[in-house]
C-alpha positions in Angstrom: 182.4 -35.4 188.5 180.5 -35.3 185.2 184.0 -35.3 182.9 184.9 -38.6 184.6 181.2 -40.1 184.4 181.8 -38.4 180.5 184.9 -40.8 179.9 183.2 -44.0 180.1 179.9 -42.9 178.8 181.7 -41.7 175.4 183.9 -45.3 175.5 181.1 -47.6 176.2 179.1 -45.6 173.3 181.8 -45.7 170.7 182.1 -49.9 171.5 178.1 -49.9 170.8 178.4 -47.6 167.6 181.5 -50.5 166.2 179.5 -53.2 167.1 176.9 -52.1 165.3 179.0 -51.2 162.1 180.7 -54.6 162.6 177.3 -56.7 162.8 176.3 -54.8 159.8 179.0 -55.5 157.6 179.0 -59.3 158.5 175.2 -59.3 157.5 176.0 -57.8 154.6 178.5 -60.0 153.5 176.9 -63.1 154.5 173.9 -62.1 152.4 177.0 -61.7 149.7 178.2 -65.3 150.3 174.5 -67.0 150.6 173.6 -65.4 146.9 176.7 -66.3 145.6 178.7 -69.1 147.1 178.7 -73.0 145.7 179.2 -76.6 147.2 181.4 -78.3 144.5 181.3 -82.2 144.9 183.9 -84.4 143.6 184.9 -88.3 143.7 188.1 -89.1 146.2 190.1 -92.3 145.7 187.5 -93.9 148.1 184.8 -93.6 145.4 182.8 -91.3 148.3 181.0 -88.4 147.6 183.2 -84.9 149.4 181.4 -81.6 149.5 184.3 -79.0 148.8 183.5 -75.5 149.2 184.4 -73.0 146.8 183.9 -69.2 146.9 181.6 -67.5 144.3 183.7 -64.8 142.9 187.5 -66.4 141.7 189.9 -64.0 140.4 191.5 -67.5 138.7 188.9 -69.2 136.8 188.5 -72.7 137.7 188.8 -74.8 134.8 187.0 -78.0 135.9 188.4 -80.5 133.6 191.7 -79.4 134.6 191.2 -79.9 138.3 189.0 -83.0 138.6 190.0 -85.5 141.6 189.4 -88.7 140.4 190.0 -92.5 142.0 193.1 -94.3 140.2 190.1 -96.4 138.4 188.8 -93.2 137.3 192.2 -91.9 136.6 193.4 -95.2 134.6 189.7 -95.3 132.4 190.7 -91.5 131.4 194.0 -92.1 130.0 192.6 -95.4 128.4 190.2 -93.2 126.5 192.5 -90.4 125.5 195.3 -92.9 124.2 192.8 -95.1 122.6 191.9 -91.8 120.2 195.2 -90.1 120.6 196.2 -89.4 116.8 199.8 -90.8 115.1 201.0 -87.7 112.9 203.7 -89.6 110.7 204.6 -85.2 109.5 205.2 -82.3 111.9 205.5 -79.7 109.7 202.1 -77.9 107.5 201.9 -79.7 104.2 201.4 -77.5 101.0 198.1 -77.8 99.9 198.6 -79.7 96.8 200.4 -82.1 98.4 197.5 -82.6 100.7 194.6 -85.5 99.6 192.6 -85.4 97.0 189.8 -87.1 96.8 189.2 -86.9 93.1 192.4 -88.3 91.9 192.5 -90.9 94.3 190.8 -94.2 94.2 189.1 -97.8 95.1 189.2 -101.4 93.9 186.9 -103.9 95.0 189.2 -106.9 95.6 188.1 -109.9 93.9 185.1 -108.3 92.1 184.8 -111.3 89.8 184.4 -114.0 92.7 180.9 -114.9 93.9 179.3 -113.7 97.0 177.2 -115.0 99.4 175.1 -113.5 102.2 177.5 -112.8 105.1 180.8 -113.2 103.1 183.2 -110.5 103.5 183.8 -108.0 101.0 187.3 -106.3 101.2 187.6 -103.0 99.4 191.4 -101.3 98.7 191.4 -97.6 99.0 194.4 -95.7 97.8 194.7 -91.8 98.7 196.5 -89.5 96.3 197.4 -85.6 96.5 196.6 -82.8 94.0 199.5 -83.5 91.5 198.3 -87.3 91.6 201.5 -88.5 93.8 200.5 -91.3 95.8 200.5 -90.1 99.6 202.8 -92.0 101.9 201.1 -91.4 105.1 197.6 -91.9 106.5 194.9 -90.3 108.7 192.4 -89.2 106.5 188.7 -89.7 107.9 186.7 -91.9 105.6 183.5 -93.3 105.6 182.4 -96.2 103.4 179.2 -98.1 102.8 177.3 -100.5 101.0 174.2 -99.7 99.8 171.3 -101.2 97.0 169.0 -98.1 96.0 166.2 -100.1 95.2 166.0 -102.4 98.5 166.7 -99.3 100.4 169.5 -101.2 102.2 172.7 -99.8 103.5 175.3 -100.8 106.0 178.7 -99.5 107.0 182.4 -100.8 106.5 185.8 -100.8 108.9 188.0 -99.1 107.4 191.6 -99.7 108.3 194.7 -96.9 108.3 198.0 -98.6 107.0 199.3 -95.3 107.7 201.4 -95.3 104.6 198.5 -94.1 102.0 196.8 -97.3 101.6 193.4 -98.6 103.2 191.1 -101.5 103.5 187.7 -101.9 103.9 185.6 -104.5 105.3 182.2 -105.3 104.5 179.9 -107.7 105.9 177.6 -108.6 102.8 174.4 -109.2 104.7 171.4 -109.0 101.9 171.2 -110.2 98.4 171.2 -108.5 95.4 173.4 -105.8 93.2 175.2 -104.4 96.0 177.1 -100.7 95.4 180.6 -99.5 97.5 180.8 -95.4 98.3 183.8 -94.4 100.2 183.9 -90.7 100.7 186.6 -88.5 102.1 185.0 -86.5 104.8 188.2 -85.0 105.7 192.0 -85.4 104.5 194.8 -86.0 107.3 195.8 -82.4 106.8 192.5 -80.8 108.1 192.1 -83.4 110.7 195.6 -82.4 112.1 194.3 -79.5 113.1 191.2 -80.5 114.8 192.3 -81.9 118.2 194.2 -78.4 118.7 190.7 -76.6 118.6 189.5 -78.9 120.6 191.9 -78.3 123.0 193.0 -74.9 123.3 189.7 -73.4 122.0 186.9 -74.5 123.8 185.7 -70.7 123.5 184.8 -71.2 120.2 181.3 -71.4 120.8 180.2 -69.2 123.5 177.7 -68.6 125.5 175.6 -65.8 127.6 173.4 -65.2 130.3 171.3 -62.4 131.3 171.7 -61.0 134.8 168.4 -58.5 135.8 167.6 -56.8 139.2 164.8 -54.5 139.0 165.2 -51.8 136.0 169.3 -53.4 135.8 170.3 -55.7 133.5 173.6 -57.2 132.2 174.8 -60.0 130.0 178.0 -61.5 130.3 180.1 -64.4 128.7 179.3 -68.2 130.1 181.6 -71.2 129.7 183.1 -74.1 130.9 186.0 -72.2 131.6 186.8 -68.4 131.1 190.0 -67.2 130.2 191.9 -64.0 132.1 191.7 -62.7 135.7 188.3 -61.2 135.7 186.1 -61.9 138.4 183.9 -64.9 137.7 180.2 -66.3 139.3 180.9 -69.9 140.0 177.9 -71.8 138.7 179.5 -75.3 139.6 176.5 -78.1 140.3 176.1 -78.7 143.9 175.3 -82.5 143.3 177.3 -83.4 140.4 180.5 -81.0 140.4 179.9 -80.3 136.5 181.6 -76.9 136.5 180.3 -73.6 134.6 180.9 -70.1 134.9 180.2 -66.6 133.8 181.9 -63.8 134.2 180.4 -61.3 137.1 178.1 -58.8 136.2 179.8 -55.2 137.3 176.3 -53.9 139.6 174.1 -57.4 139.9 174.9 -60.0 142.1 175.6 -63.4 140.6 172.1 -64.9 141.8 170.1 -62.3 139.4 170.9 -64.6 136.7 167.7 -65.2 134.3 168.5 -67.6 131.6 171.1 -69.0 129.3 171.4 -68.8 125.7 174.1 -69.6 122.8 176.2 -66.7 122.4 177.6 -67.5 118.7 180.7 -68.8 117.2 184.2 -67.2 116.6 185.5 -66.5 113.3 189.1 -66.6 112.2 190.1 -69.3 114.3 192.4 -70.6 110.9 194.9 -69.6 108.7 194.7 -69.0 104.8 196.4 -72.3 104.6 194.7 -74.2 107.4 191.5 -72.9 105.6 192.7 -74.3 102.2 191.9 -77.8 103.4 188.3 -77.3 104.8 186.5 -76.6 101.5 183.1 -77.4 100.0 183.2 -79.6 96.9 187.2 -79.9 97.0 188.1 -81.7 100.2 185.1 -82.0 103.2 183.0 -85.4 102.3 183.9 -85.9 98.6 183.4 -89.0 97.3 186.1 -91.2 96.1 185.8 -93.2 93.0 186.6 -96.6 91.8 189.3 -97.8 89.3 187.0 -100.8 88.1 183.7 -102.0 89.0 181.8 -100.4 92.1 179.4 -103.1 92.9 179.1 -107.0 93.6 176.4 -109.3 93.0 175.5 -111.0 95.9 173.8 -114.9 96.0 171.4 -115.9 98.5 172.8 -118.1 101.6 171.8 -121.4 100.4 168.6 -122.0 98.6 166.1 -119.6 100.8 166.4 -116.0 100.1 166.2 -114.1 103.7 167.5 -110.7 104.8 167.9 -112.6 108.4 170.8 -111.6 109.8 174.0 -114.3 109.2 176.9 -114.7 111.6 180.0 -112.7 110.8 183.3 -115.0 111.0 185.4 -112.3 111.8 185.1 -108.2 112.8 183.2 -108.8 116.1 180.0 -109.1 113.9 180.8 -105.7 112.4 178.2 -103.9 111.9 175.9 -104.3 114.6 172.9 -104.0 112.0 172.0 -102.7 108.8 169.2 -100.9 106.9 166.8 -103.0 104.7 163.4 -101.6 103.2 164.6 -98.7 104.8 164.1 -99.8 108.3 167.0 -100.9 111.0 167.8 -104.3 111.3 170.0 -105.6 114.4 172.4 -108.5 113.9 172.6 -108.8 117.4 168.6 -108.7 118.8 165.6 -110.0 117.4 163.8 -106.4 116.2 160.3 -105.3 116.6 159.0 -103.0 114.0 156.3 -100.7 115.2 154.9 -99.2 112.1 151.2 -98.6 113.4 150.4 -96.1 116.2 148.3 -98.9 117.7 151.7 -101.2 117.7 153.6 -97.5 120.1 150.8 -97.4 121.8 150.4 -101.4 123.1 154.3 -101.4 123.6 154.1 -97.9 126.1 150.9 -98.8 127.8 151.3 -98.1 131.3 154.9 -97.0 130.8 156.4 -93.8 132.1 159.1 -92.7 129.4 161.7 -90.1 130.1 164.1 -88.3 127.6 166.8 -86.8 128.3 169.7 -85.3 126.2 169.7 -82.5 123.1 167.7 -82.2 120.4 168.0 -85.5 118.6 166.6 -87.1 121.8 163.5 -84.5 121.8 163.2 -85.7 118.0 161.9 -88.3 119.5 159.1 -86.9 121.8 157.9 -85.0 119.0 157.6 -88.1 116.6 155.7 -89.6 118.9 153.5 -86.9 119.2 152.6 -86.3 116.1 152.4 -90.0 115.2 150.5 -91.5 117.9 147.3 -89.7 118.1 146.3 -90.2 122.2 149.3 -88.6 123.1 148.2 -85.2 123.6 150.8 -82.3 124.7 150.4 -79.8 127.8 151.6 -76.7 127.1 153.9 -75.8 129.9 154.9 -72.5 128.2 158.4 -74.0 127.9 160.4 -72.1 124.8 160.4 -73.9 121.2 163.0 -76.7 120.8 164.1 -76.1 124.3 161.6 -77.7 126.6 160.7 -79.2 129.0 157.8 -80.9 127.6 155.1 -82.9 128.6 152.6 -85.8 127.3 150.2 -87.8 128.3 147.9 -90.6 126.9 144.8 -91.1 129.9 143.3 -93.7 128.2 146.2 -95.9 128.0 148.3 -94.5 131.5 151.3 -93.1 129.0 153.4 -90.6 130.7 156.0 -88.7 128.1 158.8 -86.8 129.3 161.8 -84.3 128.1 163.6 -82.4 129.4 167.3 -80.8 127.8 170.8 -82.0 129.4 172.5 -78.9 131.2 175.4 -76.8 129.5 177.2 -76.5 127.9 173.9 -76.7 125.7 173.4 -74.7 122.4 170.2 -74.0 122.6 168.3 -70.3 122.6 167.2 -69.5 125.9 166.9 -71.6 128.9 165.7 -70.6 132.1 168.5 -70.9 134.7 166.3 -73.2 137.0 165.2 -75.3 134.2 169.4 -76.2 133.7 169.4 -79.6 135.0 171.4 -82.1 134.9 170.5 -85.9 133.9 172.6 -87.4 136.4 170.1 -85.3 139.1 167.2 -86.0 137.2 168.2 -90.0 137.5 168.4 -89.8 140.9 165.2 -88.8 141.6 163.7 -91.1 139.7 162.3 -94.2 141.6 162.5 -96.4 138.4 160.4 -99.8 138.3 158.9 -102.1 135.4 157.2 -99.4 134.4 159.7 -97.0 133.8 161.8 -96.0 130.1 164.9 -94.1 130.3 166.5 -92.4 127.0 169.5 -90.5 127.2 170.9 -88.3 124.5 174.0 -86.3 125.3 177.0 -85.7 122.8 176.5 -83.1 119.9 176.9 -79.7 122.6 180.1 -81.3 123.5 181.8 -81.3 120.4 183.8 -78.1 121.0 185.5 -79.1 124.2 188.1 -81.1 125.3 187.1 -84.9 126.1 187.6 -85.1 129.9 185.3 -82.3 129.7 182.8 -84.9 128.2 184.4 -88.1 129.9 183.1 -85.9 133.2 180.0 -85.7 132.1 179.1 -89.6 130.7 181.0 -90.4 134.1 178.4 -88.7 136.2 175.8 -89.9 134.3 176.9 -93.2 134.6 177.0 -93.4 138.1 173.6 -92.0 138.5 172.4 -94.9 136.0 174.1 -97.4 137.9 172.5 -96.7 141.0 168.8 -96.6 138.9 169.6 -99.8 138.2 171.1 -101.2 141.1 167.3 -99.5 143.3 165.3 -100.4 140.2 166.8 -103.5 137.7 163.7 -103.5 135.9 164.1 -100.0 134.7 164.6 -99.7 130.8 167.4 -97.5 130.0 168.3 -96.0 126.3 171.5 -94.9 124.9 171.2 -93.3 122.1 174.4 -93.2 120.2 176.2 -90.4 117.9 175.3 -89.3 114.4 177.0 -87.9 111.3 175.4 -84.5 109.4 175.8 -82.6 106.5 179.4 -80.5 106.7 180.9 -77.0 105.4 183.9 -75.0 105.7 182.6 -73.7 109.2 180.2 -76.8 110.4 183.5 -79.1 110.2 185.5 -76.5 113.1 182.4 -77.1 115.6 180.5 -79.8 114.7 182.6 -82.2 112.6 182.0 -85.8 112.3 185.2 -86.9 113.1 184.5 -84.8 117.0 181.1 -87.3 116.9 183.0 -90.3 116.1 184.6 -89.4 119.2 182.5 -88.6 121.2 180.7 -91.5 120.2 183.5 -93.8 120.9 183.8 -92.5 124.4 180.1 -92.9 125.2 179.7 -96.7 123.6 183.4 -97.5 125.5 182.3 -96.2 128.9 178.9 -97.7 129.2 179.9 -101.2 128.3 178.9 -103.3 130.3 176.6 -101.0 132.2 173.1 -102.8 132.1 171.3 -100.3 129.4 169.8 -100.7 125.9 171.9 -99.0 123.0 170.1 -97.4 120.0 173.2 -97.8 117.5 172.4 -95.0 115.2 174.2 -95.3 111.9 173.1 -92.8 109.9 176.0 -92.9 107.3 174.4 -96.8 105.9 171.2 -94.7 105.4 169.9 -94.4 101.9 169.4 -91.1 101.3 
């Protein structure tokens, strides 16, 4: 009797002891899955937001520019962009170095430079580009900038400079003060470097890395972060839940992917050229040299008709190239009437009651801190946040002024950041309520320079939307783009930061918010006078 009430004792107890081990291994890996699993959210055809799930741990890392789903608008606007800066090499094959441009030996004419000038007549400038045994070159696609510029007013404004692609370019001015007025064309890089360029941007994105640090307890690791890791290693999927912006690091081997602590620029690779590729990214030979004139370098310039005005004039051609110009060493728009605030009382009556938010990189936060330190009532709250890096905070009591900024999220090469103080702008726009009251200034191109554009095109796309819909809730809010600027380059600055990546970046963000209802701050740093 007791071996056959035994039997299905022992049976139902083994059942109890699985379904215990079962239950606890489920837990367990649900726990797994809640720390570590994401919502990825992309655009269908439909132009509706779909929540697609995707596991926290990839042996494949997702690359997300590769694997975007995007509406055939979406899809046609893309391939518009990339065309529109897609580069025409007229040579396959790596030029020898002296048969690369040299900037020294090659030259400018300022056609007509005995006729008279007036205030908004065209000046037309002939470039011709020559290689280091003084052989004119028969191709194009060197990067250069040109301006006009009178020291003394402390004037400057940029030219268009058209490719011939056969050696030869022209230059148009739009002559828009009077006075001795001086040409400066500068090679910032020859065709042979730029050649080069659009591969790095392409195949490595890894140049500049990143890291974050991973701590549980007494543990910590730190591991590689990017936009997209390379090899089969097991990955934490970082993806936003909102805006589908992808990011990634690689998984710690004993911490969990939700220990993560901050983010922080890892460095930048070395040895990404050859001897020879190197030869044509060199200071004082080839990377912003200027070029020099065969004749006279400047024009005199008459006032339009008897009154002598900097006002702007009405281009007859170009589109009104430039959009506006420095005089007395402040911006003037040819396209708006401008306000010049050169007293803290004059910041402080135009922001009165105004709640201003920044968002972007640094040259965004540049801003906070001028006003910081220029208007007096502004007083900072320390919120602890780490130098340069943010967020910060402002406020003026007495005149209801409420300052914002906050940094865009990565790829972002900034020391550390606090993983929960990543955010994105397109989620910060959305909770926004907006109004009359509100300022908006976005910032968002110089971090991006070392990726491929639909990595960026994402990014302004999302952004974009999220402004649109600000807009569309609130069409009184004020909303600032600030635009792209050029910087001092070297050998190493022109792999990651180079202007000609911001004069496409810049292209991109000016193309893809026309038309969106937003203020643009048209930085031209280049017309400066330095």
């Amino acid at each position: 009797m007791w071996t056959n009430f035994c039997k299905p004792w022992f049976f139902c107890c083994l059942l109890a002891a699985l379904t215990i081990v079962l239950l606890v291994l489920n837990v367990s890996q649900l726990e797994h899955l809640d720390h570590e699993s994401v919502s990825a959210t992309f655009i269908d055809t439909s132009g509706q937001d779909i929540p697609l799930e995707a596991t926290g741990v990839s042996r494949k890392p997702y690359c997300g520019y590769e694997h975007q789903i995007l509406s055939k608008r979406e899809r046609l606007e893309e391939a518009s962009l990339l065309e529109a800066l897609q580069s025409h090499e007229s040579y396959t094959d790596l030029v020898p170095f002296v048969k690369s441009t040299d900037p020294s030996s090659s030259y400018f004419v300022i056609l007509n430079s005995g006729a008279f000038f007036k205030v908004g007549s065209q000046l037309e400038v002939l470039v011709q580009v020559q290689d280091f045994q003084g052989r004119p070159k028969k191709y194009g696609g060197d990067y250069l900038q040109a301006r006009i510029h009178s020291p003394k007013l402390q004037a400057g404004a940029v030219g268009r400079v058209v490719d011939y692609q056969n050696g030869c370019y022209k230059v148009f001015f739009t002559l828009v003060w009077p006075g001795k007025v001086t040409v400066s064309i500068v090679l910032v890089h020859p065709s042979e470097a730029i050649r080069g360029l659009p591969h790095l941007q392409e195949e490595r994105p890894d140049r500049v890395y990143f890291k974050s640090l991973f701590r549980s307890g007494r543990i910590s690791e730190i591991t590689i972060c990017n936009v997209c890791l390379p090899g089969n290693l097991p990955v934490c999927n970082f993806t936003d839940l909102y805006t589908g912006e992808p990011w990634f690091c690689f998984q710690p081997k004993k911490l969990p992917c939700s220990s993560r602590i901050n983010h922080y620029k890892g460095g930048y690779l070395k040895g990404l050229l050859t001897t020879a590729e190197s030869a044509f990214f060199q200071s004082d030979v080839n990377i912003k040299m200027p070029i020099h004139s065969s004749g006279p370098d400047w024009v005199t310039v008459i006032p339009h008709g008897a009154k002598e005005t900097n006002d702007p004039e009405p281009s007859q051609s170009m589109e009104n190239f430039p959009s506006g110009y420095y005089y007395k060493n402040q911006w003037m728009s040819r396209k708006f009437k401008m306000h010049q605030f050169n007293e803290p009382e004059n910041i402080t009556e135009c922001l009165q009651g105004k709640m201003i938010y920044l968002f972007g990189d640094s040259t965004i936060r540049q801003w906070f801190d001028y006003l910081i330190t220029f208007v007096p009532d502004l007083v900072e709250f320390n919120l602890g946040s780490p130098k340069n890096v943010g967020p910060y905070l402002a406020v003026d009591l007495k005149h209801n002024i409420l300052l914002r900024y906050r940094c865009h999220g990565p790829p972002i090469r900034f020391t550390t950041v606090l993983s929960n103080e990543l955010h994105y702008v397109a989620n910060e726009l959305n909770r926004i309520v907006g109004g009359r009251s509100t300022v908006v200034a976005i910032a968002i191109w110089s971090h991006f320079s070392t990726f491929p554009l639909e990595v960026y095109i994402r990014r302004l796309r999302n952004i974009r939307r999220a402004v649109v819909r600000l807009l569309d809730r609130s069409p009184k809010t004020v909303v600032v783009i600030r635009t792209a600027n050029v910087q001092e380059l070297g050998p190493e600055v022109s792999l990651f930061n180079s202007d000609w990546f911001s004069v496409q970046l810049d292209t991109i963000l000016r193309k893809m918010f026309s038309g969106v209802g937003y203020g643009m701050y048209d930085l031209r740093t280049e017309a400066e006078e330095s």
